[in-house]
C-alpha positions, 0 to 999 in steps of 0.5 A, a space after each residue: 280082920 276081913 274074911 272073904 269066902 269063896 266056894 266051888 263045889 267042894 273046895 272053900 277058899 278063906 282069904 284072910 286080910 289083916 290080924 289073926 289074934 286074940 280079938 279076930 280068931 273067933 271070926 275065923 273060928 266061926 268060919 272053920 266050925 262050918 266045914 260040912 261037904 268041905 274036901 278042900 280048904 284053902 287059906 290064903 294069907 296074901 294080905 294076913 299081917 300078923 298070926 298069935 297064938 290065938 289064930 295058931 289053934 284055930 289053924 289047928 283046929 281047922 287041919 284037924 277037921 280037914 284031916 277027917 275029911 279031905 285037905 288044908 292048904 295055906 298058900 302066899 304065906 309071908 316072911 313074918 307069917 312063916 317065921 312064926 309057923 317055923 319057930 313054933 312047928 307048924 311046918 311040919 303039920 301045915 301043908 304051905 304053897 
């Protein structure tokens, strides 16, 4: 999985390509641990092709923290990666463009 970081000002924008597992949840763990002046993030699953349960708790994490200190967006989520947001109930946590 590739990450590109993009940040302008206060908001950081983490685009994510590839899988969210097991193996490359650590790399966007790593990422969202880093979130001090950060009132806006943005994660952009455009090119994400599969989310496990692994990359599911960091996204919960990473909602966590934004709730203390501004907001979380996913935005261009796919079928797949919606499908998996919706049998497990992130749905109703997540904020989804």
């Amino acid at each position: 999985m590739t990450i590109a970081k993009t940040r302008e000002g206060g908001k950081l924008t983490l685009t994510l390509e590839g899988r969210l597992d097991t193996t490359t949840a650590p790399q966007l763990e790593a990422e969202v641990k880093h979130l001090d002046g950060v009132t806006e993030l943005v994660l952009d699953f455009e090119k994400l092709e599969y989310l496990s349960s692994a990359g599911l708790r960091v996204i919960l994490a990473a909602q966590k923290t934004m709730n203390r200190q501004g907001t979380m967006v996913i935005r261009q989520v796919n079928e797949t990666i919606m499908e998996v947001f919706e049998v497990t109930g992130f749905v109703d946590i997540l904020t989804i463009a």
